[in-house]
C-alpha positions as CSV (number, residue, x, y, z in Angstrom):
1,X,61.5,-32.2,-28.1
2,X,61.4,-31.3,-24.4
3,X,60.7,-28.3,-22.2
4,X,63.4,-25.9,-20.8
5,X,64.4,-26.8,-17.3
6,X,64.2,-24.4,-15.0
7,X,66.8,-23.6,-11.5
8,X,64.8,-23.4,-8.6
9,X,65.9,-19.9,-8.4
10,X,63.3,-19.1,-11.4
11,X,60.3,-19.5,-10.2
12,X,59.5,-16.7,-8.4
13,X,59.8,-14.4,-10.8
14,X,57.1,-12.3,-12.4
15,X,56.3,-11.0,-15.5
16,X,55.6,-7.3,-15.1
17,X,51.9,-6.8,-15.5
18,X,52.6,-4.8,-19.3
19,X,54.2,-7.6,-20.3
20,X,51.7,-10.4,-18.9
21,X,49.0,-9.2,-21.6
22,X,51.6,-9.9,-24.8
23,X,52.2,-13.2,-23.0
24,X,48.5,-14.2,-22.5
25,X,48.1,-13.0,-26.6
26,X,50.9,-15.6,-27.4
27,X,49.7,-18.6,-25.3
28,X,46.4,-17.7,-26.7
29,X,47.3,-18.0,-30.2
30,X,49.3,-21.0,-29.7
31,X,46.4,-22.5,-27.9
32,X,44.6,-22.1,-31.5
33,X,46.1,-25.7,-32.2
34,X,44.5,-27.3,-29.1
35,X,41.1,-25.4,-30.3
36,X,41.4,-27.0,-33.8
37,X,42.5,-30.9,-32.5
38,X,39.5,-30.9,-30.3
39,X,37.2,-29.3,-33.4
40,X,38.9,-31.7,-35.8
41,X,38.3,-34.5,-33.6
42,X,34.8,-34.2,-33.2
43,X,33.3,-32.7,-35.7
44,X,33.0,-35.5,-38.1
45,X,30.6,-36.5,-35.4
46,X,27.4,-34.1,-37.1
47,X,28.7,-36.2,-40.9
48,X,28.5,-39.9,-39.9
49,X,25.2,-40.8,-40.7
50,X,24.9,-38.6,-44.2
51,X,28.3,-40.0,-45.0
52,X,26.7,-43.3,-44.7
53,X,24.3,-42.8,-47.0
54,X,26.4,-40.8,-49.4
55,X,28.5,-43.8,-49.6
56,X,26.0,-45.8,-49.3
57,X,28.4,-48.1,-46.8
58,X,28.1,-50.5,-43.4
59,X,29.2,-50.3,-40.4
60,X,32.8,-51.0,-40.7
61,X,34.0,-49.4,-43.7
62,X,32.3,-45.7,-41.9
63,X,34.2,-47.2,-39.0
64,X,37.6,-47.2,-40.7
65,X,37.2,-43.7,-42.1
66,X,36.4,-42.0,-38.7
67,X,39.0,-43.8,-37.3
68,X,41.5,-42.8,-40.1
69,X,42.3,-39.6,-38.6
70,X,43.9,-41.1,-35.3
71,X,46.3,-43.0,-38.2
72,X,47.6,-39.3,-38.6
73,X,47.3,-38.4,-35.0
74,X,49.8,-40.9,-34.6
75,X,52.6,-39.7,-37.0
76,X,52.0,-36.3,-36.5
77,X,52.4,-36.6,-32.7
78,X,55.3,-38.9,-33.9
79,X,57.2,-36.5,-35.9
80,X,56.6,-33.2,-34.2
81,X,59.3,-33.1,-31.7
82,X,62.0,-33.3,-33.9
83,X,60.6,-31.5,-36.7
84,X,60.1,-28.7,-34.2
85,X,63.7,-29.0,-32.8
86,X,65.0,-28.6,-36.8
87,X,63.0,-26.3,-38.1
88,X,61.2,-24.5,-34.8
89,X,58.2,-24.2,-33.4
90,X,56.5,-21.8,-35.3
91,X,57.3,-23.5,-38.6
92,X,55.6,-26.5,-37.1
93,X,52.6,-24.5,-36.1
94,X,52.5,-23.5,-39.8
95,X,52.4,-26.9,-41.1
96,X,50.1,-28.0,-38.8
97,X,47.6,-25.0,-39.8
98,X,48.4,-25.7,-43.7
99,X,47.0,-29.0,-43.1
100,X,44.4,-28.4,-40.8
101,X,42.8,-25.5,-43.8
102,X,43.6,-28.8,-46.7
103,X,41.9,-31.4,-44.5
104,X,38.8,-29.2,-44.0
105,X,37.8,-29.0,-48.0
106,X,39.3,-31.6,-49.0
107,X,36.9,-33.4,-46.8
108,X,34.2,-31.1,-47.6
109,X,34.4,-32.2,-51.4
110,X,35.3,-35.7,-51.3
111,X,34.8,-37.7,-54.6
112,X,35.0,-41.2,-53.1
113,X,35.2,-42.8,-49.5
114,X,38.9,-43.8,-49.9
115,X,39.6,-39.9,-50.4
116,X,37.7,-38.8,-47.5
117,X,39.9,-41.1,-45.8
118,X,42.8,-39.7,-47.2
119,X,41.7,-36.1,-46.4
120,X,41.1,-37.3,-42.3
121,X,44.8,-39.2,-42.3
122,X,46.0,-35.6,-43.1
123,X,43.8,-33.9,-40.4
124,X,45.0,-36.1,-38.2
125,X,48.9,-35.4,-38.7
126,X,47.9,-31.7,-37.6
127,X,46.1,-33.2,-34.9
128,X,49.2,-35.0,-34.0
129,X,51.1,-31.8,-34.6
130,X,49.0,-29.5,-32.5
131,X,48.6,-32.1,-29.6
132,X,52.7,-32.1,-29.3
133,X,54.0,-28.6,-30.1
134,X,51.2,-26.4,-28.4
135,X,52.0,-27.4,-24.8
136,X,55.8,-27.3,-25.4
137,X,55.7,-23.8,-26.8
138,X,53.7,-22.5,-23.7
139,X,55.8,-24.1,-21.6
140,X,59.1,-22.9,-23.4
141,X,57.8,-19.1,-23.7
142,X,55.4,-18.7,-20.6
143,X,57.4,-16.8,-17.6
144,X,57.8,-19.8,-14.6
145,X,55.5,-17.8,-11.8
146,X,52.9,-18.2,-14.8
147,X,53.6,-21.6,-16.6
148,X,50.8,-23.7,-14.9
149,X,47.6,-21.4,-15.1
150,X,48.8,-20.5,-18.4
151,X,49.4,-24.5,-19.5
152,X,46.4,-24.8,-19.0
153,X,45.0,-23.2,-21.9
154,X,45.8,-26.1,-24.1
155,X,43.4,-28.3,-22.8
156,X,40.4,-25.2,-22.0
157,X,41.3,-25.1,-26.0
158,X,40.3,-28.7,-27.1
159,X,37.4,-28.7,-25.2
160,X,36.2,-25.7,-26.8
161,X,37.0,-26.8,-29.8
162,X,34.8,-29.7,-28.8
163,X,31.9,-27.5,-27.8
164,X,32.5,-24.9,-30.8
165,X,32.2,-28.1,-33.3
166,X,28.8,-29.3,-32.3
167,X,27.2,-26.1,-31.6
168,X,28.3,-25.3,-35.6
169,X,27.4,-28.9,-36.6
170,X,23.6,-27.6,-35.1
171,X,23.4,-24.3,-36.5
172,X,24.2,-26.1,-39.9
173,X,21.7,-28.4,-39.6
174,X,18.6,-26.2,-38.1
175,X,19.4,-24.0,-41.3
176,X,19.4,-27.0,-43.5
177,X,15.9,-27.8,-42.3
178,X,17.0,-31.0,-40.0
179,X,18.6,-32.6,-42.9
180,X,22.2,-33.8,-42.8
181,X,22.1,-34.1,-46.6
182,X,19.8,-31.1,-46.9
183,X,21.5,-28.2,-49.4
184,X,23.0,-25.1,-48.9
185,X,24.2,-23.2,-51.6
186,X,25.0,-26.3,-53.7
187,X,26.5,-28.6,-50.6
188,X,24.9,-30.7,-48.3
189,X,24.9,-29.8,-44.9
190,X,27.3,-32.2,-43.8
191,X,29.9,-30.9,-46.3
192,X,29.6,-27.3,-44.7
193,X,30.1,-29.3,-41.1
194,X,33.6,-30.5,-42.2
195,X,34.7,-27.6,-44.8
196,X,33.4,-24.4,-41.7
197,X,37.2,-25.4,-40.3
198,X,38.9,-23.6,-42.9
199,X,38.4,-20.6,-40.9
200,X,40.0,-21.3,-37.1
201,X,43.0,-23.2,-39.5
202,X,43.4,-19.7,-41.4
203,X,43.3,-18.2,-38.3
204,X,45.7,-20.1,-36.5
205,X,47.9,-19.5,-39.4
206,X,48.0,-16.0,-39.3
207,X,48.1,-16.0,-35.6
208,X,51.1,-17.9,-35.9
209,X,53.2,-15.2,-38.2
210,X,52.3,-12.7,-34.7
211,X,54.2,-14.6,-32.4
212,X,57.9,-14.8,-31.6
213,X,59.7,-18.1,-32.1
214,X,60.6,-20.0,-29.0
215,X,63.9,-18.7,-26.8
216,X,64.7,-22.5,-26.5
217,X,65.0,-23.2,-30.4
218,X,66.5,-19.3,-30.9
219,X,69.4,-20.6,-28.4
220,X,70.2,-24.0,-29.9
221,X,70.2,-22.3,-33.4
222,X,72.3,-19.5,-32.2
223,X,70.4,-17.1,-32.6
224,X,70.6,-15.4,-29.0
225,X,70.3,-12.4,-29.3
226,X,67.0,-12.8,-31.0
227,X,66.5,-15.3,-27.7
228,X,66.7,-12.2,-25.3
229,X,64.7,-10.0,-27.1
230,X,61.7,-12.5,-26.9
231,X,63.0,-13.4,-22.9
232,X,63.0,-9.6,-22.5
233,X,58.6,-9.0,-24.0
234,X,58.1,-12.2,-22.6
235,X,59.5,-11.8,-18.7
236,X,59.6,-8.0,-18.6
237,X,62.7,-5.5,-18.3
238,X,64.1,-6.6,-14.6
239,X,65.4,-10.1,-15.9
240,X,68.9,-10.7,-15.7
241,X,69.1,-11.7,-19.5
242,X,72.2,-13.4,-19.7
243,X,71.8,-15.3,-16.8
244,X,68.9,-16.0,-18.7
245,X,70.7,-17.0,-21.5
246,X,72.9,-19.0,-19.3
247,X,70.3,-21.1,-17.7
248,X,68.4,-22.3,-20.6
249,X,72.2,-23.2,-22.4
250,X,73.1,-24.9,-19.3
251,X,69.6,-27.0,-18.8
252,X,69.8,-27.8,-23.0
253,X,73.5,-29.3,-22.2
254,X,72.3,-31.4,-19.0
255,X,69.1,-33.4,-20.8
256,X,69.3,-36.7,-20.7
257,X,67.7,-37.9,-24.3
258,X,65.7,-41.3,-22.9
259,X,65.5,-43.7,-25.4
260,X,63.3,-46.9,-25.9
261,X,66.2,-49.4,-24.1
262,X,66.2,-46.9,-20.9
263,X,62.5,-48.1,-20.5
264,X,63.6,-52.1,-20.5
265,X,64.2,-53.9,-16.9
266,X,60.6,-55.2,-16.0
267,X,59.3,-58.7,-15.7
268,X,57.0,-58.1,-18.2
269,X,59.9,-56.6,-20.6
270,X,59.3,-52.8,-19.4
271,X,59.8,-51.1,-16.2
272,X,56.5,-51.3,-14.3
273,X,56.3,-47.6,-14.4
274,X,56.2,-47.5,-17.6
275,X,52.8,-50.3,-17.8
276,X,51.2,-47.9,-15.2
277,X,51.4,-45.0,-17.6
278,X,50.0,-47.6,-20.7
279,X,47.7,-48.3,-18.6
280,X,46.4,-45.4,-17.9
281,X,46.1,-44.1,-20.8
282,X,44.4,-47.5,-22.3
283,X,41.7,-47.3,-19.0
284,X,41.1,-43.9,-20.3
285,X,39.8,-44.9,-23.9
286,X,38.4,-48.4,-22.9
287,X,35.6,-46.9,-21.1
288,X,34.3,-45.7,-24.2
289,X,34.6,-41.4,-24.3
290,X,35.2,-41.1,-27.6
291,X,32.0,-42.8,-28.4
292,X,30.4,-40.2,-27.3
293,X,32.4,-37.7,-29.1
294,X,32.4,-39.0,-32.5
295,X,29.5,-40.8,-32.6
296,X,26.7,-39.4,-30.4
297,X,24.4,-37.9,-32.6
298,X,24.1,-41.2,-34.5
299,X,24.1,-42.5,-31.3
300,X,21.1,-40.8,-30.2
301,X,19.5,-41.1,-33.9
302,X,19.6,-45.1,-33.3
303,X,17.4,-44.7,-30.4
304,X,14.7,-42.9,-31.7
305,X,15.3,-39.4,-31.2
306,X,15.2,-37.2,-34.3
307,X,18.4,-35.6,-36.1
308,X,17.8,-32.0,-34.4
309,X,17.5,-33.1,-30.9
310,X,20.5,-35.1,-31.8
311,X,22.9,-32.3,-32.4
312,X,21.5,-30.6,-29.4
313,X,22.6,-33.0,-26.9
314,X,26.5,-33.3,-28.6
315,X,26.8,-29.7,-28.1
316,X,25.0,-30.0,-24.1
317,X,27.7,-32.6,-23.7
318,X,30.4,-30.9,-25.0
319,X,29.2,-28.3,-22.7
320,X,29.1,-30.4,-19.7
321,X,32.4,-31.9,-20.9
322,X,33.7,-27.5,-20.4
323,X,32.3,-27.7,-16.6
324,X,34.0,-31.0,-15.7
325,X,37.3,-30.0,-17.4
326,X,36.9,-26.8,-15.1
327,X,35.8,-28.9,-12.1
328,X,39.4,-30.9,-12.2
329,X,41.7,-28.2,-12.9
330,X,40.6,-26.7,-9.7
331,X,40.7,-30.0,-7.6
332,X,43.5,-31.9,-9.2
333,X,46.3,-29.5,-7.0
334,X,43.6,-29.8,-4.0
335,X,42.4,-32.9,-3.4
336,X,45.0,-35.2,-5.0
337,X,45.3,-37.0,-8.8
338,X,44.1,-40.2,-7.1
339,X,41.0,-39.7,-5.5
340,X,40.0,-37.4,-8.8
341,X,40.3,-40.8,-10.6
342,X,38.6,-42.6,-8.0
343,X,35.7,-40.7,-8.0
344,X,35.5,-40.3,-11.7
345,X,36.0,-44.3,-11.9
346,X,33.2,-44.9,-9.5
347,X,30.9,-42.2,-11.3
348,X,31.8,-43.6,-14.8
349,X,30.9,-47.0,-14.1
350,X,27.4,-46.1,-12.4
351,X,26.4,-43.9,-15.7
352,X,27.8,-46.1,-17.9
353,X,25.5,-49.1,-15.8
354,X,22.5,-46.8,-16.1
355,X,23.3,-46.1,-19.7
356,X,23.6,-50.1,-21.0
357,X,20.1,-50.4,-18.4
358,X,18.7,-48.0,-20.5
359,X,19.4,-48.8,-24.1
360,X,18.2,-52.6,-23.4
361,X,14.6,-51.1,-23.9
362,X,15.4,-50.3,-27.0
363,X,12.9,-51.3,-29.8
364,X,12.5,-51.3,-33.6
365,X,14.8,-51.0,-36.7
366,X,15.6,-48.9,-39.4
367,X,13.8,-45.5,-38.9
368,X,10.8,-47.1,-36.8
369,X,13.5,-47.4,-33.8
370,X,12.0,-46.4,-30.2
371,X,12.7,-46.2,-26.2
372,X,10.2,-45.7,-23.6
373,X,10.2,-42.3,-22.2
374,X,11.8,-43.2,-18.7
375,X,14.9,-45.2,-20.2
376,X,15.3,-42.6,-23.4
377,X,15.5,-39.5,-20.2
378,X,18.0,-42.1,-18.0
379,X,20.0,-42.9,-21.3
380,X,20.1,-38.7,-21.5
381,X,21.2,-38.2,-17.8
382,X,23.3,-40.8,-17.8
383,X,25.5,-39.8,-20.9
384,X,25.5,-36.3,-19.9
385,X,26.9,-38.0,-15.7
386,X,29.6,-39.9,-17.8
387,X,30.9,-37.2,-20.1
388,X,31.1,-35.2,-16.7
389,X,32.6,-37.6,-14.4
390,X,35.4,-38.1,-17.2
391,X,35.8,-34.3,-17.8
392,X,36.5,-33.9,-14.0
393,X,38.9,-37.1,-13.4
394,X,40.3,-39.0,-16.2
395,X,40.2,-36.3,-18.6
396,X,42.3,-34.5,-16.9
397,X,44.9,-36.4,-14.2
398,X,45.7,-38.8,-17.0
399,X,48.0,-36.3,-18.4
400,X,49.6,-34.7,-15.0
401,X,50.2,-38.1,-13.7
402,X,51.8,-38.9,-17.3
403,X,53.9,-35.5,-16.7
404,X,54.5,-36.0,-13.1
405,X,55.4,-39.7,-12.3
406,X,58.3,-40.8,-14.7
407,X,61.7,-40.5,-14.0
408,X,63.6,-37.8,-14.9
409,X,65.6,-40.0,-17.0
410,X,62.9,-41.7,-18.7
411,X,60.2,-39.1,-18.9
412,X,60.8,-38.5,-22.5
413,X,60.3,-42.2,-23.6
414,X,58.0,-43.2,-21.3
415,X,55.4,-40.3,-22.3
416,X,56.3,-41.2,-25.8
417,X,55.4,-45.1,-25.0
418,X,51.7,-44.3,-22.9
419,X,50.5,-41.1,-25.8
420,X,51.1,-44.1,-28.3
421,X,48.8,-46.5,-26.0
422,X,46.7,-44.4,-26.4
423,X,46.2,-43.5,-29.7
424,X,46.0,-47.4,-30.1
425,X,43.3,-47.9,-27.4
426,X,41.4,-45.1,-29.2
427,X,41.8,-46.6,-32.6
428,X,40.4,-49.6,-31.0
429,X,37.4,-48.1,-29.5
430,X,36.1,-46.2,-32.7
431,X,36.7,-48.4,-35.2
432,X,34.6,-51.2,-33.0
433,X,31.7,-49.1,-31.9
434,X,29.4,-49.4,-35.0
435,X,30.1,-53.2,-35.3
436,X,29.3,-53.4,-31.8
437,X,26.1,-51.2,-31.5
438,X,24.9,-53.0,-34.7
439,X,25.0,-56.3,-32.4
440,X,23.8,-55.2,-29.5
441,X,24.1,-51.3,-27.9
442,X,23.1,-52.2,-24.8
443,X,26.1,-54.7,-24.8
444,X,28.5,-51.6,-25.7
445,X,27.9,-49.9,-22.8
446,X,28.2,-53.1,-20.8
447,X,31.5,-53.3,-21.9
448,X,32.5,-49.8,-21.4
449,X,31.1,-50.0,-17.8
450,X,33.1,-53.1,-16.8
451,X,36.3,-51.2,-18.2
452,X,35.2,-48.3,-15.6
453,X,34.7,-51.2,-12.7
454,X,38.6,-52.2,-13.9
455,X,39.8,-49.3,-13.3
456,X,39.0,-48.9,-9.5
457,X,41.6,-51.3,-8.6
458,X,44.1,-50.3,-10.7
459,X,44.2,-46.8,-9.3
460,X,43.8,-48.4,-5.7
461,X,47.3,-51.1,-6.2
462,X,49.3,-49.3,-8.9
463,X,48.7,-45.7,-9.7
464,X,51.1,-43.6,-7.5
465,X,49.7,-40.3,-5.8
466,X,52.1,-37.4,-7.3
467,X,50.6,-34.4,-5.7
468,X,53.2,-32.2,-3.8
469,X,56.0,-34.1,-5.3
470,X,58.8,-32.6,-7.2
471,X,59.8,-34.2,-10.3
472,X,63.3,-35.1,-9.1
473,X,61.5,-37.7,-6.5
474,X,59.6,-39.8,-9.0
475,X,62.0,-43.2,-8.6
């Protein structure tokens, strides 16, 4: 599924201001699917270490069922586009949100570990879902003068979500007296964590019967005239509609639908565009930011600090992860999508060195597991430095480089190829972690840090700067 192209001519029109508030309400409430990947994603972070003991199971078995989700990320991210393009948008919004409310208490109830699993794979398809139909609805409905601020909401949505899940995951656990298996009204507190979903699911659900169908699908169904009513709330009353009409029939009939071979011609098998975007998105796993996502609070747990504190610093970091998502949204036009990454690279790799320092000084087993009080307040900063330094580069540029630096011809493909890289490389990185802090945490962190170090000279040699640029000039 791709994104109407607009004529130059487009771009400067306006919606009129009556009409801007109906369009913020409908990016908004497609937005909704952004808010639930990023609560979907890290919420299981509050149930790891009850689930362990539930289950009563190691390392990486726990492993395999937090990672079991990004198994559905992957087909739902997979089968999206087309699904979207034969059934529309909305639809696909609908499925996405059925899923979403299943997932929740389904995995609020599980009767075994292989059916929690089960219940995340699903989650994850919505995840998928959400990750690929929200950003091409905005940019199919959203008036051009408008489409960027208004993109944008997408990703203020997952970290939200983020932030949302944590602070819930918290408030769950302060009224279950610190304990992640503590009751409340006949479920342990953990089970409320995953099932409290059900309610932004339902709600993107509803949300989802309030807003208009895309004027893209409307026209390749032939339904136009249905296509200009939405053009008409969506760009206000001065729009030429059938030119409209015209342009959007006229862009569908010019696309270029970039397969797999239009990718081959490289040394190395693919174009070497198309290994800058892989790696890119791999960098932006390797260095370990999911960790802190779906696993800090056991994280913090396995160096001493108690269960409530725990939670408390997932949600501050989910907070921080808000300002630096801010932070590069406003720099990324300004000061270019290189030196963003440069300076997030160089900031990673110094928290992420302070981070491994720290957790060396870590002492103990079981629940007798300690840090001196200078590296446990360095191993604080410095997560709190990396989560930001992410937030404000790579959290960000990744994606507009992935937007920005393909061809034309091969921007399809290509963005196809690098989202599956990284899926893969985030696979990689969760299902390792709790084998690898088991060995040694401090080594973790070492590894993640060398990953940041790895990352400077890939930016400096291969990473082209697209600021400015029109798409038509990426070659």
């Amino acid at each position: 599924m791709t994104t109407t192209a607009q004529p130059p001519q487009t771009e400067g029109r306006k919606a009129r201001p009556e009409h801007l508030g109906h369009v913020i309400f409908i990016t908004a409430a497609a937005a909704m699917g952004g808010f639930l990947f990023g609560y979907d994603s890290s919420v299981i972070n509050g149930a790891v270490e009850a689930i362990r003991a539930r289950f009563g199971v190691g390392s990486e078995a726990l492993a395999q069922v937090i990672a079991a989700a990004l198994i559905g990320c992957a087909l739902g991210a997979a089968i999206a586009g087309r699904l979207a393009d034969r059934i529309g948008r909305i639809r696909v919004m609908q499925i996405a949100a059925a899923l979403f409310t299943v997932s929740a208490l389904g995995s609020a109830v599980p009767f075994a570990l292989w059916d929690l699993a089960l219940w995340r794979v699903l989650g994850g398809v919505a995840i998928g879902m959400a990750s690929v139909i929200g950003p091409a609805y905005i940019a199919e409905v959203a008036p051009p003068a408008y489409r960027g601020r208004l993109a944008s909401f997408q990703q203020a949505a997952i970290v939200i979500g983020i932030a949302v899940s944590q602070l819930v995951n918290w408030g769950v656990l302060t009224a279950a007296d610190g304990e992640q298996r503590g009751e409340l009204a006949g479920f342990e507190a953990w089970q409320w964590m995953l099932g409290v979903m059900v309610v932004p699911a339902v709600l993107y659900g509803v949300l989802s019967f309030a807003i208009p169908e895309s004027p893209r699908f409307l026209i390749s169904a032939g339904r136009t005239d249905e296509a200009r009513k939405v053009l008409a709330d969506v760009e206000g009353g001065a729009v030429d509609l059938d030119t409209r009409v015209g342009e959007i029939e006229t862009a569908m009939r010019s696309e270029h639908k970039s397969t797999f071979k239009d990718l081959l011609g490289g040394r190395a098998g693919l174009l070497p565009i198309v290994w800058i975007g892989i790696g890119l998105s791999v960098f932006q796993q390797l260095v370990g930011i999911n960790v802190i996502f779906y696993y800090s609070s056991s994280l913090w747990q396995s160096v001493g600090i108690d269960p409530s504190s725990s939670f408390f610093y997932s949600f501050t970091t989910s907070i921080i992860n808000i300002i630096g998502t801010v932070i590069a949204m406003v720099f990324v036009d300004r000061l270019g999508r290189k030196p963003l990454a440069l300076i997030g690279s160089v900031g990673m790799a110094v928290s992420l060195g302070a981070a491994a320092w720290a957790f060396s000084y870590k002492t103990g087993s079981g629940t007798h597991i300690s840090m001196p009080d200078l590296q446990g307040t360095v191993a604080l900063f410095a997560a709190h430095a990396f989560v930001l330094f992410f937030a404000l580069s790579w959290g960000v540029v990744v994606w507009v480089l992935l937007g920005e630096m393909f061809p034309n011809r091969i921007r399809a493909a290509a963005l196809g190829v690098a989202a599956s890289a990284q899926w893969v490389a985030n696979w990689l990185i969760t299902v390792s972690f709790p084998s690898l802090s088991d060995w040694n945490l401090s080594g973790a962190y070492v590894i993640y840090t060398v990953f940041a170090l790895l990352s400077v000279p890939f930016i400096l040699k291969w990473v082209p700067e697209t600021k400015g640029k029109a798409l038509e000039e990426m070659g």
